[in-house]
RODO-2510 file (C-alpha; in nm, 4 decimals, decimal comma):
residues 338
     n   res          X          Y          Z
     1     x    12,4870    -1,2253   -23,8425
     2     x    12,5844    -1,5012   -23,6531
     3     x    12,4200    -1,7457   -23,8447
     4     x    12,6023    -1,9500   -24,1108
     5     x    12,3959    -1,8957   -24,4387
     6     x    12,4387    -2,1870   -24,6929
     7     x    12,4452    -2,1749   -25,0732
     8     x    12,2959    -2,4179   -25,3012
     9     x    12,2193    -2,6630   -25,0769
    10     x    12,1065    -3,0595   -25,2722
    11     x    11,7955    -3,0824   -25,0656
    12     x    11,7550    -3,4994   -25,1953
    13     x    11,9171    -3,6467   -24,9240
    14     x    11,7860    -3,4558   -24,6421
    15     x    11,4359    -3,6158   -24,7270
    16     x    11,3015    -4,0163   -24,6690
    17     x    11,2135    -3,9878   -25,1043
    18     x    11,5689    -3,8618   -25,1819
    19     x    11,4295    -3,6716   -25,4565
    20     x    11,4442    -3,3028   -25,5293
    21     x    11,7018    -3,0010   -25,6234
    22     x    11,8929    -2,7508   -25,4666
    23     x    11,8071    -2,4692   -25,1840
    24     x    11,8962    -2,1333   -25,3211
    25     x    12,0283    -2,0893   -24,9236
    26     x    11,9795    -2,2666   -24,6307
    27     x    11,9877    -2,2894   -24,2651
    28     x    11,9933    -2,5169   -23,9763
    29     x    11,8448    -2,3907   -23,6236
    30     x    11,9227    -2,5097   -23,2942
    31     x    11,7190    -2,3043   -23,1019
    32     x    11,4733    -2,0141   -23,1152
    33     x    11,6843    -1,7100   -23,1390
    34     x    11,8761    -1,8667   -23,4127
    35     x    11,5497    -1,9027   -23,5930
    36     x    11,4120    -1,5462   -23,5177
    37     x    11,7682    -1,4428   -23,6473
    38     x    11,7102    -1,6584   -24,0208
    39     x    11,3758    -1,4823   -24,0121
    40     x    11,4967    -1,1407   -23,9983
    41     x    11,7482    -1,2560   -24,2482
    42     x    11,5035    -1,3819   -24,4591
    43     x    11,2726    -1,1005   -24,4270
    44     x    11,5971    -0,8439   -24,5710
    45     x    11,6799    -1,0550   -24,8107
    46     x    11,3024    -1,1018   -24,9440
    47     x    11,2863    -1,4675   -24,9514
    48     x    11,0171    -1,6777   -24,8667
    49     x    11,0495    -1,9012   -24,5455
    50     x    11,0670    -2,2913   -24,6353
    51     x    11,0071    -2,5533   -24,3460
    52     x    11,2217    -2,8405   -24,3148
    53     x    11,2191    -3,0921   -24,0400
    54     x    11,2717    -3,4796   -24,0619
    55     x    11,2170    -3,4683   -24,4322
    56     x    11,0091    -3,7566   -24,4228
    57     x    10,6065    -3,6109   -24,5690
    58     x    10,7505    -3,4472   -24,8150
    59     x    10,8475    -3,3932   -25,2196
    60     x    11,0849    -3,1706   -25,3345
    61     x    11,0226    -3,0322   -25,6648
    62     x    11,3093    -3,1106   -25,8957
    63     x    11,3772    -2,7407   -25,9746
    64     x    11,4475    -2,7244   -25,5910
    65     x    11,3412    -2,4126   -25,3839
    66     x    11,4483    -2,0808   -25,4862
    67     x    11,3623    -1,9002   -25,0754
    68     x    11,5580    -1,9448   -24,7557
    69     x    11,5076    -2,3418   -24,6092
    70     x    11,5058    -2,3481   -24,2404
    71     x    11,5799    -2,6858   -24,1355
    72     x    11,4416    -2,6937   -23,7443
    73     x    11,6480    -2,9267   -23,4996
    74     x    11,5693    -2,7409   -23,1936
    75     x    11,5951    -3,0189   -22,8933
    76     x    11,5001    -3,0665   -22,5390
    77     x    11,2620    -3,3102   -22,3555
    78     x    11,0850    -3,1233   -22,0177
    79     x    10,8429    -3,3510   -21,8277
    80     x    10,5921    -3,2089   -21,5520
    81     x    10,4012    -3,4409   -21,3259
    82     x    10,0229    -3,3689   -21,2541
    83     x     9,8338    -3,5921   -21,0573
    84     x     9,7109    -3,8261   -21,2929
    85     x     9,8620    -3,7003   -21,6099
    86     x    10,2715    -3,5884   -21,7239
    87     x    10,2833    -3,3126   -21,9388
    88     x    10,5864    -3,3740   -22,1956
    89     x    10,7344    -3,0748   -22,3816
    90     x    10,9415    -3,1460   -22,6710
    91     x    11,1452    -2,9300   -22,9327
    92     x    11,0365    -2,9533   -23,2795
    93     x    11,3608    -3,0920   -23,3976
    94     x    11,3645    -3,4533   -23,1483
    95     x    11,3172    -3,7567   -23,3472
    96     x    10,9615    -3,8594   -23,2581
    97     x    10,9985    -4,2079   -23,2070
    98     x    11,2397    -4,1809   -22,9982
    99     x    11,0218    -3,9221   -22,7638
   100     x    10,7799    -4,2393   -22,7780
   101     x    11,0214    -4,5059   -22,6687
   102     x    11,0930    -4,2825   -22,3535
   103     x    10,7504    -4,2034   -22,2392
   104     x    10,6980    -4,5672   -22,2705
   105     x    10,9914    -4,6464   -22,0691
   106     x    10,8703    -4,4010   -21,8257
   107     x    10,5034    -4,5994   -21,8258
   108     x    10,2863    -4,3035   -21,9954
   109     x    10,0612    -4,3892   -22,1893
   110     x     9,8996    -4,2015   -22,4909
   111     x    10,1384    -4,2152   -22,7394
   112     x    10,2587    -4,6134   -22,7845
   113     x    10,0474    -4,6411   -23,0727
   114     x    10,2172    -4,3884   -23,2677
   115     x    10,5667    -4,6080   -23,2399
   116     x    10,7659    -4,6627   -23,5146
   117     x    10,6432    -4,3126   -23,6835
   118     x    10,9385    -4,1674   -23,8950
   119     x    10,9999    -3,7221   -23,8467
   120     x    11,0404    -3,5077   -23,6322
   121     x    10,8041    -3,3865   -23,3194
   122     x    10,7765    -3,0224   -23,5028
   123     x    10,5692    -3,1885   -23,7682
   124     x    10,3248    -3,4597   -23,5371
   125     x    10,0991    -3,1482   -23,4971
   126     x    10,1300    -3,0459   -23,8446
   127     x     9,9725    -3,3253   -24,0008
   128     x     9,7763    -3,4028   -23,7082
   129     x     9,9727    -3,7303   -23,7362
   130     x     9,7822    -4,0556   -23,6699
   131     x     9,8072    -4,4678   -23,6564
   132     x     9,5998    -4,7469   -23,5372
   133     x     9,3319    -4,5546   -23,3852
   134     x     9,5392    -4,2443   -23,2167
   135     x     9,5873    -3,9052   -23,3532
   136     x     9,8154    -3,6399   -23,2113
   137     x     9,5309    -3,4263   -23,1363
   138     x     9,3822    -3,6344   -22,8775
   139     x     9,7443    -3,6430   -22,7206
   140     x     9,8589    -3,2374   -22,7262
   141     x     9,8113    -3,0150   -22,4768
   142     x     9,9362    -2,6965   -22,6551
   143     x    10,1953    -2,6138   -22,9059
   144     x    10,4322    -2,3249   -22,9240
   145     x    10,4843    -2,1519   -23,2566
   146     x    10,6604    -1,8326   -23,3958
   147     x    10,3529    -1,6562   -23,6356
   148     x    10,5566    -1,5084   -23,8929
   149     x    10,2396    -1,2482   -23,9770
   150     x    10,2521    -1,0956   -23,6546
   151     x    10,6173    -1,1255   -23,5622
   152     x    10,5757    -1,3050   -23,2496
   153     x    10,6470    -1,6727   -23,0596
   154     x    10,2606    -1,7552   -22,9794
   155     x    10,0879    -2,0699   -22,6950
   156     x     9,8445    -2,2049   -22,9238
   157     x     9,5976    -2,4588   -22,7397
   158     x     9,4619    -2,7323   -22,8803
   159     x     9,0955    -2,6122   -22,9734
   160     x     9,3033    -2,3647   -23,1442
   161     x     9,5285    -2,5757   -23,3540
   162     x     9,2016    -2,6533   -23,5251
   163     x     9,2588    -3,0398   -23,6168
   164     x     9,0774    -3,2688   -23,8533
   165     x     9,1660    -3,5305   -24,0401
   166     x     9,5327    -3,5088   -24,1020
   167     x     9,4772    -3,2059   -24,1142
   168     x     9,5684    -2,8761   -23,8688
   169     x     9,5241    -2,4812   -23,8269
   170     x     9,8994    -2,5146   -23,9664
   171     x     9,8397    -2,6943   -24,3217
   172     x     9,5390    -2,4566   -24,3897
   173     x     9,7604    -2,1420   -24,2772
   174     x    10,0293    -2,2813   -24,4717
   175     x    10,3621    -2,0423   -24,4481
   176     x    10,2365    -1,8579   -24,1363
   177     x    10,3153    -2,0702   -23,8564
   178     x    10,6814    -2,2364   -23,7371
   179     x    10,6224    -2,5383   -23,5106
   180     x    10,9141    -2,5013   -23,2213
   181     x    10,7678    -2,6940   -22,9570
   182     x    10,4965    -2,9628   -22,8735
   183     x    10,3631    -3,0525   -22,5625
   184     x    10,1525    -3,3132   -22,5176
   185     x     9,9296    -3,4515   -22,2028
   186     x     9,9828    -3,8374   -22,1378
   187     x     9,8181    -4,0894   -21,8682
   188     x    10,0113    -4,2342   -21,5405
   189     x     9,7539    -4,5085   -21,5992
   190     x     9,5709    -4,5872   -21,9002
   191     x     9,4391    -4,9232   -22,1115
   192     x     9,5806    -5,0488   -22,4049
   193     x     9,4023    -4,9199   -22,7083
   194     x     9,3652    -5,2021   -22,9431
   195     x     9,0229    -5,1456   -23,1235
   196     x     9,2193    -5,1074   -23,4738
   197     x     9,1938    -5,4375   -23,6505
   198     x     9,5520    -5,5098   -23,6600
   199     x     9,5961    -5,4576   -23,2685
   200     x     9,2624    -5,6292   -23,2351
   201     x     9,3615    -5,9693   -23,4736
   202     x     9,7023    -5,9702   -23,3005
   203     x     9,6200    -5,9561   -22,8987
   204     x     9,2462    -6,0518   -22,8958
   205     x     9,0880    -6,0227   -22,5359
   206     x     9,4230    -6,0326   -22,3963
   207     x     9,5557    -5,6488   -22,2346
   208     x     9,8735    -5,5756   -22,3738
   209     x    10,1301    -5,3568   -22,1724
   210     x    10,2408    -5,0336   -22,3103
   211     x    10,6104    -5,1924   -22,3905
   212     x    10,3800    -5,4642   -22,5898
   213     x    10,1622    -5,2315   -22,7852
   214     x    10,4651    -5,0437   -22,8951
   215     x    10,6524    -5,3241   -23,0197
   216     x    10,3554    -5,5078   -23,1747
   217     x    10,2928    -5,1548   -23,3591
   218     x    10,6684    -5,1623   -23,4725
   219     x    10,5862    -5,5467   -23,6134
   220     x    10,2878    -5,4662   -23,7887
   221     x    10,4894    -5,0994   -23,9828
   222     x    10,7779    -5,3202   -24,0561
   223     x    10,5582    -5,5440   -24,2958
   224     x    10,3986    -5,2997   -24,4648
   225     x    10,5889    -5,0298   -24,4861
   226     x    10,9302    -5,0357   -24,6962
   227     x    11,2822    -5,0076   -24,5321
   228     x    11,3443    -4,6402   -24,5583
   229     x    11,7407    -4,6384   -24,5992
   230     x    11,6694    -4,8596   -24,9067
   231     x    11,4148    -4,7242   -25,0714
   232     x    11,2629    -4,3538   -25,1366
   233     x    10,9712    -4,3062   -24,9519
   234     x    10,7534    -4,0674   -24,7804
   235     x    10,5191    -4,3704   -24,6284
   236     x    10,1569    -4,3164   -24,7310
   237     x    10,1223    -4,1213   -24,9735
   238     x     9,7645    -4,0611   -24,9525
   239     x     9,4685    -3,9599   -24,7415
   240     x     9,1924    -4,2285   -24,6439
   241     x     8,9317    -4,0495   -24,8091
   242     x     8,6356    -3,9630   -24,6232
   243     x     8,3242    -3,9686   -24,8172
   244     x     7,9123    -3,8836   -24,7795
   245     x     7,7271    -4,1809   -24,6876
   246     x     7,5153    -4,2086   -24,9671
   247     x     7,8376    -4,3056   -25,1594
   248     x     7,9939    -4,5048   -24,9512
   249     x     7,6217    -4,7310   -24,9624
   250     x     7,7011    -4,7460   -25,3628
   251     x     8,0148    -4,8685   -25,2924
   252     x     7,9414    -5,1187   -25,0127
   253     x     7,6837    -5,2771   -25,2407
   254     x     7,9568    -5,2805   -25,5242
   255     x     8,2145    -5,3998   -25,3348
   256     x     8,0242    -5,6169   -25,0337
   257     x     8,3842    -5,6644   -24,8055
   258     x     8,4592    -5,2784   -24,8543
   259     x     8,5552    -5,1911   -24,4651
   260     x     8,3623    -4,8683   -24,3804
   261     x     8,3892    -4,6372   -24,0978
   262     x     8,1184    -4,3857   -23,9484
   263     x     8,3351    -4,0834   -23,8370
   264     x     8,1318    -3,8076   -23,6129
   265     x     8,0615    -3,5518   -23,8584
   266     x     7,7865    -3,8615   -24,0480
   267     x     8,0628    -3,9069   -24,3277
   268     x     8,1935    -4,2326   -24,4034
   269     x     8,6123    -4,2911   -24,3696
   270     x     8,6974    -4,5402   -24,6194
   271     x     9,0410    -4,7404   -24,6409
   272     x     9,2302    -4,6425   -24,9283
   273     x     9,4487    -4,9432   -24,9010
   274     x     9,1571    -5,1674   -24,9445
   275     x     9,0697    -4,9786   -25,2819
   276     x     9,4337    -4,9623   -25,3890
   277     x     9,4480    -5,3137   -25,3124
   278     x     9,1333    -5,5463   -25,3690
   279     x     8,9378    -5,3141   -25,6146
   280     x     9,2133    -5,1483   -25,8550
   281     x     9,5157    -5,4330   -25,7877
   282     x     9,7529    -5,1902   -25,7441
   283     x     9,9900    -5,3542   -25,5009
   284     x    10,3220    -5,3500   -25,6244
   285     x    10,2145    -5,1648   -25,9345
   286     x    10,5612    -4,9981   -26,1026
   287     x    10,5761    -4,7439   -26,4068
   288     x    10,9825    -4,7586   -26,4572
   289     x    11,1720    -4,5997   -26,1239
   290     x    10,7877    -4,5594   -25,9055
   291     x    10,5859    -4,7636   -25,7651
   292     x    10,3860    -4,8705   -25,5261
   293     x    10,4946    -5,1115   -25,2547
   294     x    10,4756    -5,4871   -25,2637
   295     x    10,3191    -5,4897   -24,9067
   296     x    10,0757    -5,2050   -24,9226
   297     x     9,9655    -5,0063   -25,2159
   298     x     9,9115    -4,6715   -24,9739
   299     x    10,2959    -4,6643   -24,9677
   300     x    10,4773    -4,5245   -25,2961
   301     x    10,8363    -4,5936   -25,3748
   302     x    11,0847    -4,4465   -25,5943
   303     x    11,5006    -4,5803   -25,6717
   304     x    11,7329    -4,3888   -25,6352
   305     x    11,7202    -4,1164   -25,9429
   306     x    11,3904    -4,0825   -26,0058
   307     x    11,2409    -3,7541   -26,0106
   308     x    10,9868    -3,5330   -25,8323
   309     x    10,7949    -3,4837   -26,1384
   310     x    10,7891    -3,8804   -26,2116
   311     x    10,6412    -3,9759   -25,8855
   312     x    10,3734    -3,6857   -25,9077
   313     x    10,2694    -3,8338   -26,2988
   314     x    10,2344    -4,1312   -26,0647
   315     x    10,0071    -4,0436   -25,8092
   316     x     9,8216    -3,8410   -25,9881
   317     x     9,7258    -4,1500   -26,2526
   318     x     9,6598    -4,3475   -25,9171
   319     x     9,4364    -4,0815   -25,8027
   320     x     9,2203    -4,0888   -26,1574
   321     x     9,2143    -4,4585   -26,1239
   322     x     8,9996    -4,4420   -25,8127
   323     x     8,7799    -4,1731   -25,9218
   324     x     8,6979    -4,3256   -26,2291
   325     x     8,6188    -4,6347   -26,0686
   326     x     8,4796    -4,5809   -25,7454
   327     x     8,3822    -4,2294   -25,7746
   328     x     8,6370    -4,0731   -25,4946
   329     x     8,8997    -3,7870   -25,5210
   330     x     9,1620    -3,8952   -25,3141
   331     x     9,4128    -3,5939   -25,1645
   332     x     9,8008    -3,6146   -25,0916
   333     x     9,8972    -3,6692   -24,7318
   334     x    10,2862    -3,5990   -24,8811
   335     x    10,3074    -3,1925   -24,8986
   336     x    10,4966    -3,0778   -25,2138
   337     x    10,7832    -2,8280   -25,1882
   338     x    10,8750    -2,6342   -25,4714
***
């Protein structure tokens, strides 16, 4: 085997939280072959496959993971040129905000408002990742995987990556499919989208340029979310729930400045900052080494030492706070790995 299989591996610092144990083994990949190799590997050595990329939506459970980690840093950046679109392929393992700096230098737009995003490409489709009023799924064009029930490097299109609300055909096939390459369909010409508040407050009836939506998008994350080589963090932590209407009427008559949106399927998205926040006064809310961040209660933090298990008592008590009081059952955007 050509592949250099590592022991023991302290899986903390290869995460934004800079929590969790050790990797029984571990392995970096570089490109596909090396990966199909750690599968067969894997596959003799009956050990489950573990997914690691930027390390940055993730928990690590303190006992660590006892299967194979595959850490993916496959690179490359291909660009085609249709007529009124560029198609940009990307390996899982480039650093997605720097994929969106250069297809705003180039002048494509689609992705600008996604700046500023910490990970890895691999994981954009994954969690059908999203910010101020773009999601990845209204950006890629197809996605290349390796299925490890059938064996095989698969196209998947993106009717057939199934997305929803951070949320993909990979999270609810979780351990089947290996992201190793995006590609995603972007405008030679486009218009600024600014219909999220903060974009909207900021620029008015004015139309930004791409280079200014990005670096307005990169203001507005840099007050609220936390400094990541400071602090452990995965960003937010949670889901904006998204609720039937007949309780999200209860709520508005509760709580009459409640912001409310109508999503397409008639359920009602509802900002779980704004609960967090104005209803439960959680902002900067700290149980010893966790807590939530001074700037935006979505956020959780933990110093250096604390454990898995510490912030998961935490967000779970957060999480019976706002069903108790508003009557919602919030869900993890942060995917434990144990």
């Amino acid at each position: 085997m050509k592949l250099s299989i590592a022991h023991n591996v302290p899986l903390a610092d290869l995460t934004t939280f800079h929590i969790g144990g050790e990797a029984k083994e571990f392995v970096e990949v570089r490109s596909e072959s090396e990966l199909s190799e750690a599968i067969e590997y894997a596959k003799s050595n009956d050990l489950p496959v573990v997914i690691l990329g930027g390390g940055s939506n993730v928990l690590v459970s303190d006992k660590g993971v006892t299967g194979l980690v595959v850490k993916i840093s496959i690179l490359g950046i291909g660009v085609v040129e249709k007529t009124d679109s560029v198609l940009v392929r990307a390996g899982a393992g480039e650093v997605f905000d720097s994929l969106v700096r250069q297809t705003v230098e180039a002048g494509w737009w689609g992705l600008e408002n996604l700046s500023s995003i910490p990970g890895l490409v691999g994981a954009t489709p994954v969690q059908n990742v999203g910010a101020y009023g773009v999601e990845v799924a209204d950006l890629i064009d197809e996605v290349k995987v390796y299925d490890l029930k059938d064996s095989v490097y698969k196209i998947l299109t993106a009717a057939e990556c199934d997305f929803g609300y951070r949320d993909s055909l990979f999270k609810k096939t979780s351990g089947r499919y290996i992201v190793t390459e995006v590609v995603y369909r972007l405008k030679k010409v486009g218009d600024p989208n600014i219909k999220y508040a903060d974009l909207k407050n900021l620029f008015g009836d004015d139309n930004p340029t791409l280079l200014q939506v990005r670096e307005a998008v990169i203001t507005i994350r840099s007050k609220k979310f936390p400094d990541w080589s400071m602090v452990g963090t995965a960003g937010s932590f949670f889901k904006n729930p998204i609720i039937e209407k007949s309780l999200a009427e209860a709520l508005s008559r509760k709580y009459e400045t409640m912001p409310m949106y109508d999503t397409e399927n008639g359920l009602v998205k509802i900002p779980l900052g704004f609960v967090l926040d104005k209803v439960l006064h959680l902002k900067g809310y700290e149980n010893d080494k966790v807590s939530t961040f001074k700037n935006q209660a979505l956020v959780i933090v933990a110093k250096r030492g604390a454990k898995a298990s510490e912030v998961e008592v935490f967000a779970n008590d957060i999480a019976d706070r706002v069903l108790v009081e508003t009557g919602i059952s919030i869900e993890w955007e942060v995917t434990k790995i144990s």
